[in-house]
C-alpha positions, 0 to 999 in steps of 0.5 A: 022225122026232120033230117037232122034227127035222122043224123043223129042216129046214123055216124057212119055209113048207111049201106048194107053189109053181108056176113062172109065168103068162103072157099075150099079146095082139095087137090087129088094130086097132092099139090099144095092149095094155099096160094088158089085159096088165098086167090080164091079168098082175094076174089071173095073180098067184097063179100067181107073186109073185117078178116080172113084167114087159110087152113090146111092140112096134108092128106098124106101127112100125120093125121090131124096135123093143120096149118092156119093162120087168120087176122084181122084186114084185108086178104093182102094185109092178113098174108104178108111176106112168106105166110103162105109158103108156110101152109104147106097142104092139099086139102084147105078152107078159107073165109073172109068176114064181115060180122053180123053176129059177134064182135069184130075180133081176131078170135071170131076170125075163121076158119075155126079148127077144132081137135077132137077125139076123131082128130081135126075140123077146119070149118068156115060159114057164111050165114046166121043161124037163128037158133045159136043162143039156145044151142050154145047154152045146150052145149055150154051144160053139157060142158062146152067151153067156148073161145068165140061169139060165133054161129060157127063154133057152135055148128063146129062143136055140133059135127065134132059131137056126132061125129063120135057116133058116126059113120063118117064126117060127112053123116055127122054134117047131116045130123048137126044141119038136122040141128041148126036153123037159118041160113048157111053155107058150109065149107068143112076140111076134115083129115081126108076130105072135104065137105060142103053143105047148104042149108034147105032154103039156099040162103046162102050160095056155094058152087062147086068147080075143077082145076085140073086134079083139084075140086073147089067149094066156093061161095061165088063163081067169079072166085073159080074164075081167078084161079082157072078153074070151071064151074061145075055146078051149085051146091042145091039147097039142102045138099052136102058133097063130099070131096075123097080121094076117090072123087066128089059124091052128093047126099040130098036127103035134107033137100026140100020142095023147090017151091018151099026155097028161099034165096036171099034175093040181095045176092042179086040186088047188092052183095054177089060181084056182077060177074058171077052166076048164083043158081044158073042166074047172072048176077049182072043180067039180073041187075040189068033186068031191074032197071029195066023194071024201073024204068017201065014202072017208074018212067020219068023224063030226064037227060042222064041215067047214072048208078051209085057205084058198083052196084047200081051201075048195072041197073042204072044201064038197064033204066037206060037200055029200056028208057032210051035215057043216055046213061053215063058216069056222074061218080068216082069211086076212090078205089083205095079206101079199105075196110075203114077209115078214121070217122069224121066228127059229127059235125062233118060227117058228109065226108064219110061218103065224100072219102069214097065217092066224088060227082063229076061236075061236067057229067051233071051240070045243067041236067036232069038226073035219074040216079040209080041205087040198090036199096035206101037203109036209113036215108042219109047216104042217100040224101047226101048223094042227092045233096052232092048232085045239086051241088055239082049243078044238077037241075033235078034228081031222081032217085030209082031203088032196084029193090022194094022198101026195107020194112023189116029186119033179116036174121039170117046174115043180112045186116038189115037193121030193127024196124025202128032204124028203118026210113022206109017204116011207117012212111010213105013214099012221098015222105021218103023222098022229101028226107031225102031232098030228091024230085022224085022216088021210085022203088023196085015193085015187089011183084019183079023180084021174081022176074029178075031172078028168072024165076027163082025161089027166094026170100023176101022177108025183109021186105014183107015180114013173112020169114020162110021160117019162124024168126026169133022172139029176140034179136039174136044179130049183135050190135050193128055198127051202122 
């Protein structure tokens, strides 16, 4: 495929995306969790920029009565002026947003609250279940109506239907997750506590931390960092805690076998800031040991090792660490840029990356270049950025990938696209590099995604097309705009 008609298919940015953040806290003493949770969410913001949105309840008020408010933008658009002096409330559950399923719309924005007969749910999600389309046409039989496009109104319905018969919130979460399938991560606020759950696999992180009287349910531990608070421990893959007045208590009955887990392995590569810890594991230090990895496999001799910011940084560092390249700064990130930005035409659409990333003709000049990324989608960010380093001066570029070729699509909240969009599908890597003009390619051997996990039990079915469970017949993702 000649470049230009990969231009054709692909107008805006060619990176990955992740679902949401979520975040949860209950205050034992009564005090108001609105601000942490809007700190917390702050912290979260690389994990969503479509929306977002607070609700919380007072477990010493009238029972059921919650505050919300959510919408589209960003954490600091979204709650202007006194907003959150208005969430009066000790027990809360926030969410930021990207959609990999649904439409980007204010009513798809979370958490979802629900009244029903035992009273409320607040519920936020992150992840994608792969069977929502045959649950939400069971439900919508048995009279459902539905307000949303979401995976998680359908989980909200399900635990709001066995609460009824019941126990407790908490067994209720139980029965639905015997329901659902693919991956999620749960924060959910009910009267009087609040519970969290992880689905079998671990797809999805969520960890639990303390900040003096108050328990937090977070997605990522950098978030427990802003606003003080320690990091106690992961929510294991399966297990549902429950935080009550009386304290935090754990159910690990749909845990299963460590070796049957299934991590997404691009929490390490790409989507986690590098200053958390998912499942005992740095995010940085994973990042670092991939470019280690590159560098022993993919050696090549050059004057500079550079990183595609944010992500690439590290790995970029660990290809200079191991290779004994100088590493060194060739972009600068426009830090202001948002969640959008108005699309350039078809005819300049080079300006989409330029809008957000600028190479320093000094740091380039005259030299040869290894330019470090996480992973190639489609192949025109990238071949724009070898573009752009030429263009500065630079006598050779090229181009390592801290992740193996993307081969297949994921269904379980990473907006990996069909085969057919994919560069890497039916081609070799030779082929790649002469689309995207670099001197030479080097992917992440699949073999070293264990390694640079230390271990760790995770997916790698978009890389390899064995799912750790049967995916769907049909492309249940939405319509991605990528």
């Amino acid at each position: 495929m000649k470049k230009s008609e990969i231009y054709e298919q692909e107008e805006t940015e060619d990176i990955l995306r992740e679902e949401c953040g979520v975040f949860g806290m209950y205050d034992l003493e009564g005090k108001d969790v609105a601000a942490p949770i809007y700190y917390g969410l702050f912290a979260l913001q690389h994990r969503g920029q479509e929306s977002c949105g607070i609700a919380v309840s007072d477990t010493n008020g009238p029972k059921g009565k919650v505050s919300s408010c959510k919408g589209m933008g960003l954490v600091n658009e979204v709650f202007v002026g006194d907003t959150l002096d208005s969430l009066k409330g000790d027990i809360g559950v926030g969410h930021v947003r990207y959609s990999t399923a649904g439409a980007s719309t204010r009513e798809n924005a979370q958490p979802l609250v629900l009244n029903y007969v035992k009273g409320t749910l607040g519920l936020a999600h992150n992840g994608n279940l792969i069977n929502a389309n045959e649950l939400r046409d069971e439900l919508a039989y048995t009279g459902a109506i539905f307000q949303t496009t979401i995976d998680t109104e359908v989980i909200a319905y399900l635990i709001a239907r066995e609460r009824i018969h019941s126990r407790n919130a908490e067994e209720a979460v139980l029965k639905a997750m015997k329901k659902i399938k693919g991956a999620y991560s749960l924060v959910v606020m009910s009267p009087r506590k609040l519970i969290g759950a992880r689905d079998p696999f671990g797809f999805k992180p969520l960890c639990i931390g303390r900040r003096d009287s108050a328990y937090i349910l977070a997605s990522e531990t950098c978030a427990l960092e802003t606003i003080g608070a320690e990091y106690v421990r992961d929510v294991e893959p399966g297990e549902v805690v429950t935080v009550t007045k009386d304290g935090i208590s754990s159910d690990k009955s749909m845990c299963l076998p460590e070796e049957k887990q299934a991590r997404c392995i691009f929490e390490y590569i790409y989507f986690a800031r590098p200053d958390s810890h998912i499942d005992g594991i740095s995010v940085y230090g994973s990042r670092i040991r991939a470019g280690r990895f590159l560098a022993m496999d993919s050696p090549v001799e050059a004057d500079l090792v550079v990183g595609v910011p944010e992500s690439g940084n590290a790995a970029a560092l660990g290809y200079s660490l191991q290779s004994g390249i100088p590493y060194g700064t060739a972009f600068v990130k426009n830090g202001y840029v948002g969640r959008t930005f108005i699309k350039p035409k078809q005819s300049n659409r080079e300006s989409s990356v330029k809008i957000k990333l600028n190479v320093l003709r000094e740091a380039v000049a005259g030299k040869r270049v290894i330019m470090i990324d996480d992973s190639i989608v489609r192949g025109t960010t990238s071949d724009r950025i070898v573009r752009m380093l030429r263009e500065a001066g630079a006598t050779e570029v090229h181009m390592r990938v801290s992740s193996p070729p993307f081969l297949w699509p994921c269904y379980f909240g990473t907006d990996v696209p069909a085969r057919e969009q994919l560069i890497a599908y039916n081609r070799s890597v030779e082929e790649i590099r002469q689309i995207i003009g670099a001197d030479s390619l080097g992917y992440l051997k699949i073999e070293r995604l264990s390694e640079m996990v230390e271990g760790l039990d995770i997916c790698r079915g978009c890389f390899t097309g064995k799912y750790p469970m049967e995916p769907p017949k049909e492309d249940i993702r939405g319509d991605y705009e990528k």
